[in-house]
N, C-alpha and C positions, 0 to 999 in steps of 0.2 A: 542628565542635562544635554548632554550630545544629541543622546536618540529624541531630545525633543525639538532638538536645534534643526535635525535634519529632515523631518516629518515634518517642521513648519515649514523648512524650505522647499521641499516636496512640493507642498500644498501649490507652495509660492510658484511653483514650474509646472504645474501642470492643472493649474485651476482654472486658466483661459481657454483651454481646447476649444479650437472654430472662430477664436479673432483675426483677424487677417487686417493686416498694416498694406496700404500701398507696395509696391516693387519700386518704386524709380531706382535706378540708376545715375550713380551723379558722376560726371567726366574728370578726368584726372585726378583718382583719388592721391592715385602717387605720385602725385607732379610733383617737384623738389622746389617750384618755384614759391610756393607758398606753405602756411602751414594751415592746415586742417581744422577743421572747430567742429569736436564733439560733444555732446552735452548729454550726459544720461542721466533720470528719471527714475526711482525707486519711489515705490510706494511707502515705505519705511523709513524712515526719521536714523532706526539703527543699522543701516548696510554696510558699515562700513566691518560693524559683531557679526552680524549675518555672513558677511562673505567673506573673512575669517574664519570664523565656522565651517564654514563649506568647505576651504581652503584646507583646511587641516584634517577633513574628516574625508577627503576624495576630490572630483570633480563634479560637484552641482552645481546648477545657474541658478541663481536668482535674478524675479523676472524683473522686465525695465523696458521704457519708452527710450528711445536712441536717437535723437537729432545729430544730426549729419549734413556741418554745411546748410544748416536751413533743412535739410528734407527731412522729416519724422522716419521713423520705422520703429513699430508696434509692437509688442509682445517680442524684446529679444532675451536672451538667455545672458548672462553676465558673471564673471568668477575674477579671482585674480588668477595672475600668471607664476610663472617658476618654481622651482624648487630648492636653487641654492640662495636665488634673489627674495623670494617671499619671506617677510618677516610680519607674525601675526602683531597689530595695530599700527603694522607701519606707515610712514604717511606718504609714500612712492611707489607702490605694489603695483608689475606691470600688469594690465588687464585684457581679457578673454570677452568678447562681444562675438556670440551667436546669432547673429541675423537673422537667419533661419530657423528659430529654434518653436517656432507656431506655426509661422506662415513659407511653408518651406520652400516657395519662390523669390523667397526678401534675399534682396541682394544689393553690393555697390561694384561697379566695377566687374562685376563677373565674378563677387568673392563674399560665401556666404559666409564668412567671419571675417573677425578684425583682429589683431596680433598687437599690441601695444608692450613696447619697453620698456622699464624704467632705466636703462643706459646705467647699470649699476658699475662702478669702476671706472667711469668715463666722465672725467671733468670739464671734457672739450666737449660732450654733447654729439661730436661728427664721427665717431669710430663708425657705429654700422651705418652711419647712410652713407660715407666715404668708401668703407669698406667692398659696401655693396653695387655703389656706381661702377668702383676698379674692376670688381669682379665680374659683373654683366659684362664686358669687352670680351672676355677670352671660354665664358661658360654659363650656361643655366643657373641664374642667380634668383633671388629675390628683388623687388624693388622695397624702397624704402622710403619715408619722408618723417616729417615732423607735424603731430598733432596734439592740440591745446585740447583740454580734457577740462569739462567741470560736471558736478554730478548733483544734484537738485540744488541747481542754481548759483552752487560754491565752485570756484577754481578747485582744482584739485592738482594738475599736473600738466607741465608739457612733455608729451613722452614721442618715442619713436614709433610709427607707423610700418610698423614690419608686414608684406605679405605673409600670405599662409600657402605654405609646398601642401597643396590640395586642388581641386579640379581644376579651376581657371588654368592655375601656374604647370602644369601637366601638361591640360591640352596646347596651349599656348608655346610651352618648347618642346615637348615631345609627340605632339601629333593624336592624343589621346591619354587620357587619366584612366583607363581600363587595366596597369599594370599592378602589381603589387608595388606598397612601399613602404619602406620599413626606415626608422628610426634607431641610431647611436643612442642609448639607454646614457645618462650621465654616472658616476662613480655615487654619487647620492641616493640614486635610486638604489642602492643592492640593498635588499634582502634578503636574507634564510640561503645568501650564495653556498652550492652547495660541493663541501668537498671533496668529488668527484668528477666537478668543472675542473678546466684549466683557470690557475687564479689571477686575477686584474687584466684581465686581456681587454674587458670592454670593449668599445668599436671598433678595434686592428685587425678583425677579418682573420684571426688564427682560427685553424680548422679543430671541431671538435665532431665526433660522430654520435654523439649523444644529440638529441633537438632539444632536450629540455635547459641544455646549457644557454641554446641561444638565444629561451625566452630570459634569460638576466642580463642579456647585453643588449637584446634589441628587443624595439616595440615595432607590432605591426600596425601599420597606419591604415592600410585596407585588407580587402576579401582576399585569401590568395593562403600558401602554404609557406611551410618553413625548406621545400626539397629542393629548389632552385639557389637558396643564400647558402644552404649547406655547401651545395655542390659548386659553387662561387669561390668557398674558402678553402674547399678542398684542391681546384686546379690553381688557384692561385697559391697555394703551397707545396703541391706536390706533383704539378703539371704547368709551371708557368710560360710556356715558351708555346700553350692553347689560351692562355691568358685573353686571348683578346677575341674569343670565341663567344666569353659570356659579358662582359666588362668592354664600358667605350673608354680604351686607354689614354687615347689622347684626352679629354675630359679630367680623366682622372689625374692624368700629368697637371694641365692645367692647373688644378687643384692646390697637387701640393706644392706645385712651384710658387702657389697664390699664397700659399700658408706660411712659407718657408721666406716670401721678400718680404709680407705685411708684419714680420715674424706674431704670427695668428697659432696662439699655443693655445688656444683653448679650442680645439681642433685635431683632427687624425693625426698632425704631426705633434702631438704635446702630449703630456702626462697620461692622458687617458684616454684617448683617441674617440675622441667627442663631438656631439654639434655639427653632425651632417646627416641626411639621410641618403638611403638606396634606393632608386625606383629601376626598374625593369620593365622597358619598352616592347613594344611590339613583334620587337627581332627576338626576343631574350635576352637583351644586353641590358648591364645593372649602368648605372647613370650616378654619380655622386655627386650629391648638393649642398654647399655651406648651408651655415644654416649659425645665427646667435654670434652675429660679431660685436658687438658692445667688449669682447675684451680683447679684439684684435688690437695692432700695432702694441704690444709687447705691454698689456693688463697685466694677464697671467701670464708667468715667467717662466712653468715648468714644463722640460723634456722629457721628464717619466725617469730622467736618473739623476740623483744628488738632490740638491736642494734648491730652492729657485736663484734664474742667474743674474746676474747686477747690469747693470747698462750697459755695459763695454760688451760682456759677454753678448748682450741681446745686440747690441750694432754690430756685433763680428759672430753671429749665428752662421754655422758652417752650412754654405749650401746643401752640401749631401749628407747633412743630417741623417741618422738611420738606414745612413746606405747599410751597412754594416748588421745589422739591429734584427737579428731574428722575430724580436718579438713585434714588428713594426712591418708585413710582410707586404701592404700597399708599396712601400719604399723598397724595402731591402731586395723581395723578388722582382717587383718593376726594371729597377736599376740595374739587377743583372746582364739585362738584354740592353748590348750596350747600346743598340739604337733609341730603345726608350732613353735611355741615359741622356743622349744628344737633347735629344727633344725634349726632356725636364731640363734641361742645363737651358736650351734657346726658348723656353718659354719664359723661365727665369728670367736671363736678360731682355725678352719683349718686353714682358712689365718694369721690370726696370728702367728699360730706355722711353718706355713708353708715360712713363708719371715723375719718376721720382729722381733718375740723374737731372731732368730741367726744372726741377720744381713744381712743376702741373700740380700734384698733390695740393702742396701746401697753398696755393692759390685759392684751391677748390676749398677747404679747409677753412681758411678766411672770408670766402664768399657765403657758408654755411653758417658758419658764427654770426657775420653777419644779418643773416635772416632770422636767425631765432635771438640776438642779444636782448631785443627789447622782452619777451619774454619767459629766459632766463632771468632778468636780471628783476619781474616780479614773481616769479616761481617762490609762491611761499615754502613750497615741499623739497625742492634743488638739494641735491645730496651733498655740492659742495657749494662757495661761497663764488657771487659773481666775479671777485679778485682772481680764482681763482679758476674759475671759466675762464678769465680772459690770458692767463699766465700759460692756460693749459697746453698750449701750442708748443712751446720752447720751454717748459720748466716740468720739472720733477712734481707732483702734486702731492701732499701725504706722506706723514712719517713711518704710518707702518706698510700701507702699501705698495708706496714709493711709484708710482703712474709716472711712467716715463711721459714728456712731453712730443707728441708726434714728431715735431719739425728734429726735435734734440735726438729721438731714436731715427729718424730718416733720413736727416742730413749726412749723418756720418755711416749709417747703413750703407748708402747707395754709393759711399765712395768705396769700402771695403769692397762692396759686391763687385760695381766695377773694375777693379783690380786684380779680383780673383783672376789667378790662370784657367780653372774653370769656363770662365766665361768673358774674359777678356777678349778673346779671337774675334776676328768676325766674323756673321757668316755668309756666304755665296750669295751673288745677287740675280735676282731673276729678274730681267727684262723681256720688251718684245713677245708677250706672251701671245698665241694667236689660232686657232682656227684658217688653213687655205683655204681659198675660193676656186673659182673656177677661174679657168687662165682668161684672160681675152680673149674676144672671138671663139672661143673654143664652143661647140655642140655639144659635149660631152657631156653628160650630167655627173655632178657629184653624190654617190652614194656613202663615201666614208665620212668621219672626223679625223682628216690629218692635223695633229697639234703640231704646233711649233714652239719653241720658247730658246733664249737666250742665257746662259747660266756660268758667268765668269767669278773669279775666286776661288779657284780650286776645287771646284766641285768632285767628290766622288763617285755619288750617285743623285740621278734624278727621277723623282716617280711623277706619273698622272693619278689622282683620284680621279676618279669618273663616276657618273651615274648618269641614268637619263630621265628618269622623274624623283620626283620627290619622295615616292613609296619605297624606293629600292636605299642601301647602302651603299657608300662608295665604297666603289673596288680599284685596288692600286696595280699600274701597269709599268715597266721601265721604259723609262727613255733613253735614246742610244744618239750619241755623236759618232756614227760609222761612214754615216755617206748613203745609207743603205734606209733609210728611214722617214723620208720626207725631210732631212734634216741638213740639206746643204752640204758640205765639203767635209770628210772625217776632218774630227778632231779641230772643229772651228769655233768650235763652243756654243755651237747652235743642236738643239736636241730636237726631238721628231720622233713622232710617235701614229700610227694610225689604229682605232679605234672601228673596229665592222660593226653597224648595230645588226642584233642577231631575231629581233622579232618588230622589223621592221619601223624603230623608233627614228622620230623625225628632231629632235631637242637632246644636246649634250649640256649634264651640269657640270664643270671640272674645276681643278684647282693643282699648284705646283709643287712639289716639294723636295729640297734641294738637300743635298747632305756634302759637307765637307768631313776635314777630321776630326771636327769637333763640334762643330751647330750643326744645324737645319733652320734653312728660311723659307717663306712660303710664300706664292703669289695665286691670290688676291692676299695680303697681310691679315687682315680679319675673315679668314676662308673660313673660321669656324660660324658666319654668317651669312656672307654673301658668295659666291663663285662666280666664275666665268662662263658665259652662257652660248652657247652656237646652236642654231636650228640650220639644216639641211635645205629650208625654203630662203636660207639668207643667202648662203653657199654659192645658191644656184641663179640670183638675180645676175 
C-alpha cells in the first residue's frame, strides 16, 4: 500500500512538467502588521491521507495551486512540516509550500518556499514571532508573522509564517548564499547511531575525526563538504584561543546570551543542542542561526542534566549555564577567554535592559494577541482553548506540560538577572565619538582617520573596529589616553587613535568597544548593524 501511495504521489509531482504559474511578487510578506491569507488547492478530495503518506514515508510534495494574498501561483509542491510536531491525521500539522517546485522562478518576497508552524507548545501563539523580532536586534535571525491557512476552500489553521535560512535570507545578511550550510540534526532524527560515535553530543560542536559521525548530528543544507565543520570542532576544542579564525564570536555570543535570557532550551543551550544552523561566509567564518522558536521563553525545560526544571528553577536559570560543561564546548571553551566572558555577560544585560527590565516584551506580546485574537478565537484546529490563549500570558497552561506563562517566567526572570553580581555592574560609557577634521584655516590636507572618543566608568580597555568597505572584516586596533595619540591630555578620558589607509581608501566604517572589569559597552549600541562612518572628502571640506 505505501509503494502505491508514493507512485501515486509521484505521479501527482511530476506530471505537470512545462506549466508555469506567474512570478509575482507580493510586498511584505513578513510584515507583523497583518496576517497573511493562504489558500491551497489540491486536486484531491483525500490530501489530507495523501500528505500523511508522504509525510511518513520521506519528503514528497503533492502538487497544488497556492493563492497568496490574492496572487495565485501554479504547480507548487506541498508536504507537512516536522518531526517531533507531525502527527499522522492531525488536524495542525505545520506545512512546507514549494513555490518553485515547476516553475523554478515562482517566488514571494525573494523566497522560493514557505515555512508554516503550527506553534506546538505555545498557547500564547507569540513565542516565535516575539522570539524572533528580540533576536533580529542583536543577530541574523528569521523574520516571522502570522498566516490564515485554508485548503480547498476549508479553514484549516492560523499558523506561524516562519522564513526559510535559504537564498534570500543568505544573501540578504551575509552578502551571498554561495557558502555551505549545515543544520543541528534534532535527537529524533537518530538512527542506526553508531557505536563508535561519541554518544548524544548532537549539535554541541564536540570534535570527532571520524566524518561519518557528523552525518548523525548534522544535515547539509547545500553543495559544499564535511572538512571546514570538522575542523571548526576541532579548534574549538583543542585550539580555542584561534577560535575566532573560523567562527564569528561575537554572533555566536549573542546567541547564547539570546538562549540563556529567553531561557530558549530547545536550542544549543538545552538538552540537545538543537535548532540552529551553521553557514560559512565568504571569509570562512561559520555564522550561527536560531532557527524553531515555538518553545522559546521556558516550553522545553531541559539542560541536558536531570530532569526538566520547575518555574522558579527557569526564572533563576544561572547565566553561565555550562560554563563549566565539557560536553557544551560553544559555552564552556568560549567562556574561557575571559573577554568573551565580558561580552556574553554585556550582551546578556543589553537584552535585558533592552526588553524585559521595562516590560517592552510584554507590551509587544499583547499587541500580537491582539492581531490574531479574532482568529484564534475561530481556529477550529487551536491546540488550546481561547480561555486559555487569553490566560497564556501570566498563567501556567497545562497539567502535564505545565507552559509557563511569558509575563509569569519574565517578570521574575529579569529581576534575578538584574541582580545577579554577574551583570549588575555597569558598564563604561562612550560618548563624544568622532572623526577630526581639518583645523580652521589650515591648507593642510587630511590624509589619516584620527578617531577620537570619550570613555568614563572605569574603563580598561578600549578598541576601534575599523574597515573601509563593506568586503573586508573589521579589524580591532587600541586606543590609548597617553597624550600621544590625537587624544588630548593623558589620562583625561579622552581616547585617540589614528588609522593610515594603506591602498589609498577614501571611507572609514568603525565602531567602539569599551571594556571595564566586568562589561563591555559599545558605541554605535546596535554596531552589529549600523557604524560610524567618515569619508576623507568630509574631513577636508
Amino acid at each position: 500500500m505505501k509503494r502505491a501511495l508514493l507512485f501515486f504521489a509521484l505521479f501527482c509531482i511530476q506530471s505537470s512538467n512545462g506549466l508555469f504559474a506567474q512570478s509575482d511578487i507580493a510586498e511584505d510578506f513578513y510584515n507583523t502588521d497583518k496576517i497573511q491569507q493562504i489558500d491551497i488547492s489540491f486536486a484531491q478530495n483525500n490530501w489530507q491521507y495523501l500528505l500523511d503518506s508522504l509525510r511518513v514515508n520521506g519528503d514528497g510534495l503533492l502538487l497544488a495551486d497556492v493563492r497568496i494574498n490574492g496572487v495565485k501561483y501554479e504547480y507548487c509542491g506541498v508536504r507537512f512540516r516536522g518531526s517531533k510536531s507531525f502527527q499522522p491525521e492531525g488536524k495542525r500539522n505545520g506545512l512546507y509550500i514549494k513555490l518553485n517546485h515547476i516553475n523554478k522562478e515562482q517566488n514571494i518576497d525573494g523566497n522560493k518556499s514557505i515555512k508554516l508552524s503550527n506553534s506546538l507548545r505555545d498557547p500564547s501563539m507569540v513565542r516565535e514571532v516575539l522570539s524572533y523580532e528580540i533576536a533580529r536586534q542583536y543577530m541574523p535571525a528569521p523574520r516571522a508573522n502570522y498566516a490564515q491557512i485554508t485548503i480547498n476552500g476549508s479553514p484549516y489553521a492560523l499558523l506561524v509564517n516562519v522564513e526559510p535560512i535559504a537564498d534570500e535570507f543568505l544573501d540578504r545578511n551575509f552578502g551571498s548564499s554561495n557558502g555551505a550550510l549545515y543544520k543541528a540534526k534534532g535527537f529524533d532524527q537518530y538512527t542506526n547511531y553508531p557505536k563508535t560515535c561519541l554518544q548524544n553530543i548532537f549539535g554541541s560542536l564536540a570534535h570527532e575525526t571520524d566524518v561519518n559521525c557528523y552525518f548523525y548530528n548534522w544535515e547539509m543544507k547545500t553543495d559544499g563538504g564535511w572538512g571546514d565543520l570538522i575542523e571548526l570542532t576541532r579548534m574549538l576544542n583543542e585550539e580555542p584561543g584561534k577560535i575566532q579564525n573560523v567562527l564569528d564570536v561575537d554572533e555566536t555570543l549573542w546567541m547564547l546570551a539570546y538562549n540563556n535570557v529567553l531561557v530558549s532550551l530547545s536550542s544549543y543551550s538545552g538538552q540537545h543542542s538543537d535548532n540552529y544552523y551553521l553557514y560559512e561566509d565568504k571569509f570562512g567564518k561559520f555564522h550561527p542561526i536560531i532557527w524553531d522558536m515555538n518553545l522559546s521563553f521556558g516550553s522545553f525545560k531541559n539542560t541536558g542534566s536531570g530532569s526538566d526544571l520547575k518555574l522558579k528553577q527557569l526564572q533563576e536559570l544561572d547565566p553561565l549555564l555550562h560554563v563549566n560543561n565539557p560536553a557544551k564546548p560553544l559555552i564552556s571553551k568560549l567562556l574561557e577567554n575571559e573577554r568573551y566572558k565580558r561580552v556574553y555577560l554585556s550582551h546578556i544585560r543589553t537584552i535585558l535592559y533592552d526588553h524585559f527590565v521595562d516590560t517592552t516584551y510584554q507590551s509587544r506580546a499583547q499587541e500580537l494577541q491582539r492581531l490574531i485574537q479574532s482568529a484564534v478565537m475561530n481556529d477550529q484546529s487551536k491546540l488550546y482553548t481561547y480561555d486559555e490563549f487569553q490566560a497564556s500570558l501570566t498563567t501556567t497552561i497545562g497539567e502535564r506540560s505545565q507552559i509557563p506563562g511569558i509575563v509569569e517566567l519574565m517578570e521574575k526572570r529579569a529581576s534575578f538577572l538584574k541582580k545577579h553580581p554577574e551583570i549588575a555592574i555597569f558598564p563604561s560609557d562612550i560618548t563624544d565619538t568622532k572623526v577630526l577634521g581639518r583645523v580652521q584655516f589650515s591648507t593642510q590636507r587630511i590624509e589619516t582617520f584620527m578617531v577620537q572618543t570619550k570613555v568614563e566608568k572605569y574603563p580598561k580597555r578600549v578598541y576601534l573596529m575599523y574597515r573601509f568597505n563593506d568586503d573586508q572584516e573589521f579589524r580591532e586596533a587600541v586606543m590609548m589616553d597617553d597624550g600621544n595619540h590625537n587624544d588630548g591630555e593623558a589620562n583625561d578620558n579622552v581616547y585617540g587613535i589614528t588609522i593610515v589607509p594603506q591602498r589609498g581608501e577614501n571611507e572609514l566604517q568603525y565602531y567602539i568597544i569599551a571594556e571595564n572589569a566586568t562589561m563591555v559597552s559599545y558605541a554605535p549600541a546596535n554596531y552589529m548593524w549600523e557604524q560610524f562612518q567618515a569619508s576623507l572628502a568630509e574631513l577636508n571640506k
